[in-house]
C-alpha positions as CSV (number, residue, x, y, z in Angstrom):
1,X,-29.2,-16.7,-70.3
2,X,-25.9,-14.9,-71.3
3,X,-25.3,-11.4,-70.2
4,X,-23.0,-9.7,-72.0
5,X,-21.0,-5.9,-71.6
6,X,-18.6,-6.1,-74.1
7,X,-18.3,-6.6,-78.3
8,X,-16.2,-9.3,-77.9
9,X,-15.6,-13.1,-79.0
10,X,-14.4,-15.9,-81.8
11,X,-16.9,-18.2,-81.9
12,X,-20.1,-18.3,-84.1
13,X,-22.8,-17.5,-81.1
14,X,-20.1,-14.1,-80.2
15,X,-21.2,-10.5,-80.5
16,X,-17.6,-9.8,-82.6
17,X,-18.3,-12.3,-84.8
18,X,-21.8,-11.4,-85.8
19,X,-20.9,-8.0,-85.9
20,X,-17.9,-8.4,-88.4
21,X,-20.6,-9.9,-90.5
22,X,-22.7,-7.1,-90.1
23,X,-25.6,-7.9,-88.1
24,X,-26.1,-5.0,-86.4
25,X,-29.5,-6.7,-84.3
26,X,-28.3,-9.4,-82.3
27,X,-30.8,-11.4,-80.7
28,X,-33.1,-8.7,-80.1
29,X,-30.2,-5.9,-79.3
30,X,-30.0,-3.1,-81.2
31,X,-26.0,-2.5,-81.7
32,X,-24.6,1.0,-83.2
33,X,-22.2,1.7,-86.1
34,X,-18.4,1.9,-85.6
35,X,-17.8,0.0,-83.2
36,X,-14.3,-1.8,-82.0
37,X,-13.7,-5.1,-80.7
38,X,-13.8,-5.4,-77.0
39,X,-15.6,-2.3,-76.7
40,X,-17.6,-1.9,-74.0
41,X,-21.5,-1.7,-74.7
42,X,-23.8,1.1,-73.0
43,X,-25.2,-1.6,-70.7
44,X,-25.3,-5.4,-70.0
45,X,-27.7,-7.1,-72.9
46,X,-29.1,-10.6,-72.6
47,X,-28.5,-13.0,-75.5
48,X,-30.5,-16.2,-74.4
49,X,-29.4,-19.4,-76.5
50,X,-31.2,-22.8,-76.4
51,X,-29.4,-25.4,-74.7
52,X,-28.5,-27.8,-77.3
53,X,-28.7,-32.2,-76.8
54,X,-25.5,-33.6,-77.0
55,X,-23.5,-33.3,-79.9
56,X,-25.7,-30.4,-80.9
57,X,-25.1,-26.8,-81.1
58,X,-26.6,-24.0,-79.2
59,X,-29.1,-21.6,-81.1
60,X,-28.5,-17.8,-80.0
61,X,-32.2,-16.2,-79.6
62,X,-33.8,-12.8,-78.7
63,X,-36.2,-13.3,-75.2
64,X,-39.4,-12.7,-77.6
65,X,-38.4,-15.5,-79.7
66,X,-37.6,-17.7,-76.7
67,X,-41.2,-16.7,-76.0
68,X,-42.6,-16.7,-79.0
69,X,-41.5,-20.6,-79.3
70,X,-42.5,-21.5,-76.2
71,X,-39.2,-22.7,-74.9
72,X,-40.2,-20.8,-71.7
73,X,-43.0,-18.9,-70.8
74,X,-43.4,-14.9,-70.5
75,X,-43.6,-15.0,-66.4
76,X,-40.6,-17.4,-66.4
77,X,-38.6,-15.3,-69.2
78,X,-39.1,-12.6,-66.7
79,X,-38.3,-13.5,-64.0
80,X,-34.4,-15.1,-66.3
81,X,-33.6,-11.7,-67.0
82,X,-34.3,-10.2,-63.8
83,X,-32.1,-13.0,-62.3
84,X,-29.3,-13.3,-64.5
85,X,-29.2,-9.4,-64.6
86,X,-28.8,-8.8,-60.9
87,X,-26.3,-11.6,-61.0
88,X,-24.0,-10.3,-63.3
89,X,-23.7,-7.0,-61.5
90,X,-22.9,-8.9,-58.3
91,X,-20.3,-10.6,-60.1
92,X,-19.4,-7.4,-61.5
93,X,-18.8,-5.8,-58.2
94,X,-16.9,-9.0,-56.7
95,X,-14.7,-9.4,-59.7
96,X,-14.1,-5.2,-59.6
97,X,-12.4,-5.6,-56.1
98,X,-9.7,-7.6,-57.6
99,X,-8.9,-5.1,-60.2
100,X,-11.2,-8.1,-63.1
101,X,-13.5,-7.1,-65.6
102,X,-16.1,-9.7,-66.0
103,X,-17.4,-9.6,-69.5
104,X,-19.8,-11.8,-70.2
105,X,-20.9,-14.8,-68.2
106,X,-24.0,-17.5,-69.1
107,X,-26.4,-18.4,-66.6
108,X,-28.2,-22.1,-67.1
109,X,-31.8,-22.0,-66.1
110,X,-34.4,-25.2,-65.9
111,X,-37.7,-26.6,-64.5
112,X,-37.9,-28.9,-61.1
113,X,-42.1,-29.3,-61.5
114,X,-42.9,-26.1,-61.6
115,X,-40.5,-24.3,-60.1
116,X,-37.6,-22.2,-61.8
117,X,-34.2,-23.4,-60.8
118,X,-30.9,-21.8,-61.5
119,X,-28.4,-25.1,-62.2
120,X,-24.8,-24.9,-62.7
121,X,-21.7,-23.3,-61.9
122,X,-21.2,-19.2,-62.4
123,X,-18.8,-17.0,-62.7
124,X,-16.1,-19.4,-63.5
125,X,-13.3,-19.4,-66.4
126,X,-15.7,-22.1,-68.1
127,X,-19.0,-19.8,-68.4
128,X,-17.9,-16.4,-68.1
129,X,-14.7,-14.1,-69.7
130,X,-12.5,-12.2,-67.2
131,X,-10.1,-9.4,-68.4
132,X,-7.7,-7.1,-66.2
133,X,-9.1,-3.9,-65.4
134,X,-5.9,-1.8,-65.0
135,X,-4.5,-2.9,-68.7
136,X,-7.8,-2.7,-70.6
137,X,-7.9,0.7,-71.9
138,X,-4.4,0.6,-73.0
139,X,-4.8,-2.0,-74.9
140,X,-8.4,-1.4,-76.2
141,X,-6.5,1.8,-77.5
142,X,-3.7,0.1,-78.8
143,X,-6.1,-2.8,-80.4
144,X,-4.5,-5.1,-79.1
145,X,-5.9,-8.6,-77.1
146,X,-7.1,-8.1,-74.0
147,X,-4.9,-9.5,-70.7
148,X,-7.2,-12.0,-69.8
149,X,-7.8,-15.5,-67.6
150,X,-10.5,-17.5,-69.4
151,X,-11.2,-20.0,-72.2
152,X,-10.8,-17.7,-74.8
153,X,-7.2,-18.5,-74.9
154,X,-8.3,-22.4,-76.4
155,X,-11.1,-20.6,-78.0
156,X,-8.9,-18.7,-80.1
157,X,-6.3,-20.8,-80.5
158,X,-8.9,-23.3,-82.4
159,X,-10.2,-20.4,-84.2
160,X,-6.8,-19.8,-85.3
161,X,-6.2,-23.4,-86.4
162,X,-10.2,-23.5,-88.4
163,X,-12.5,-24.4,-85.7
164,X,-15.4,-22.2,-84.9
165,X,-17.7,-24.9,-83.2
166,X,-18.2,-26.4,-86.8
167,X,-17.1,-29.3,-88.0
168,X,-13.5,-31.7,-86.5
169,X,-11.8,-30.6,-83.4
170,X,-8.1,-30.3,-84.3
171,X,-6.1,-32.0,-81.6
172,X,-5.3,-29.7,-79.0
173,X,-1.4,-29.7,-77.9
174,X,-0.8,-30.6,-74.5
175,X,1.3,-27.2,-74.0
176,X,-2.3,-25.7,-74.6
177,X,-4.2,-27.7,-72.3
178,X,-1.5,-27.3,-69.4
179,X,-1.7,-23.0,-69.8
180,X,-5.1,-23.5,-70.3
181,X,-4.7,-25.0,-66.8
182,X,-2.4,-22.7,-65.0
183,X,-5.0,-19.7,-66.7
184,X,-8.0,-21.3,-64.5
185,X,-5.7,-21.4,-61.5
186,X,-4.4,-17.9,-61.8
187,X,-8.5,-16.9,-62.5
188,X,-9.5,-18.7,-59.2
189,X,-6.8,-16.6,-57.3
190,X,-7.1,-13.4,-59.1
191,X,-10.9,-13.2,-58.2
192,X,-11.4,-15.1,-55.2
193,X,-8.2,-13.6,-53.3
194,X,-7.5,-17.1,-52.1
195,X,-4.5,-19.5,-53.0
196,X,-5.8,-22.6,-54.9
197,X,-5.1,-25.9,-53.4
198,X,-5.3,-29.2,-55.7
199,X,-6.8,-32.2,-54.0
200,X,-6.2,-35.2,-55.7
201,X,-9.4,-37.5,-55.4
202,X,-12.4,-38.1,-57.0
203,X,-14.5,-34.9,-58.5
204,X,-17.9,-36.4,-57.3
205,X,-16.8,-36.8,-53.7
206,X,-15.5,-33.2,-54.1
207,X,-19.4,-32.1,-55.3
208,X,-20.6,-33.9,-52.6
209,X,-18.6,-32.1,-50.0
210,X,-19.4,-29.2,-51.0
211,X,-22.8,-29.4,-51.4
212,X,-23.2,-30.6,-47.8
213,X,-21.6,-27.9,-46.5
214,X,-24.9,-25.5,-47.6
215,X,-27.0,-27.7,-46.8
216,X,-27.7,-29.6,-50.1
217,X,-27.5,-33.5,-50.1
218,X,-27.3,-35.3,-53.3
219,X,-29.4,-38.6,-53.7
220,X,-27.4,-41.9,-53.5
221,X,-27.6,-44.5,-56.5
């Protein structure tokens, strides 16, 4: 479920792109005439995509189409967008203490049995785009790019070198990857208000700690 507020984005699945192209209905969202990039809409829309198998590529859909194709049912479709609404206006308001826009985010949703489960992480760098509030208008005037702390800045810089999610990855510079780096560190201080701290042992050890500590344990294998 991805909730967007903004015309923004280089990739194919992106409200900016589709709209250069001239779709002016984007997965179910009626979008006006003469608009700018990074604009900011009336009100948060859901854009719901499929969640592709590996090495696939996710399909951007409207919620009656989701629906419609029995990907998910009407109760459980629902129940998505009243979920993945009320979170993005908590992360709004979190992010909005820090002086951070948060623009879009995705939520991923799936089935244990019967019952709905939210999966994932949210409203990190990886799902979401973050932008400074007190430079925004300025440069939105200006049409210039936004200040931001996200993955937009590899995003982009792939766009700019012919990748869109199509096709051979060029090989990303390791000047990239380290801002790209330093980016995610400066987004978990800028929104958090905390100082990041590195530790320097295995990731699923990491997971594990920190599930335990609200109450989740994970089954050994």
């Amino acid at each position: 479920m991805v909730v967007r507020e903004y015309a923004t984005g280089v990739t194919t699945t992106s409200i900016w792109y589709n709209y250069q192209k001239g779709i002016r209905n984007f997965c179910g969202n009626r979008l006006p005439d003469g608009m700018k990039k990074d604009q900011k809409l009336s009100k948060p829309i859901l854009t719901p995509s499929t969640k592709a198998a590996k090495g696939g590529h996710d399909e951007s859909l409207s919620c009656d189409e989701i629906v419609k194709l029995k990907i998910a049912s009407k109760e459980d479709m629902d129940k998505m967008k009243m979920i993945s609404l009320k979170l993005f206006a908590r992360g709004k308001e979190i992010a909005a203490k820090q002086g951070i826009i948060l623009v879009d985010t995705k939520y991923e949703f799936g089935k244990l049995g019967d019952e709905l489960m939210l999966i994932d992480e949210i409203h990190t760098p990886d799902s979401s785009r973050f932008w400074f509030a007190d430079t925004y208008e300025k440069l939105f005037k200006e049409g210039k790019e936004q200040h931001r702390i996200d993955k937009e800045y590899v995003r982009t810089w792939l766009a700019d070198h012919g990748f869109r999610g199509e096709g051979k990855i060029p090989e990303v510079p390791e000047e990239i990857k380290v801002e790209a780096a330093r980016l995610y560190i400066e987004a978990f201080e800028k929104i958090t208000g905390q100082p990041f701290k590195s530790e320097d042992r295995p990731i699923i050890d990491r997971i594990k700690d920190n599930l335990h500590k609200y109450g989740y344990l994970l089954e050994e294998k």
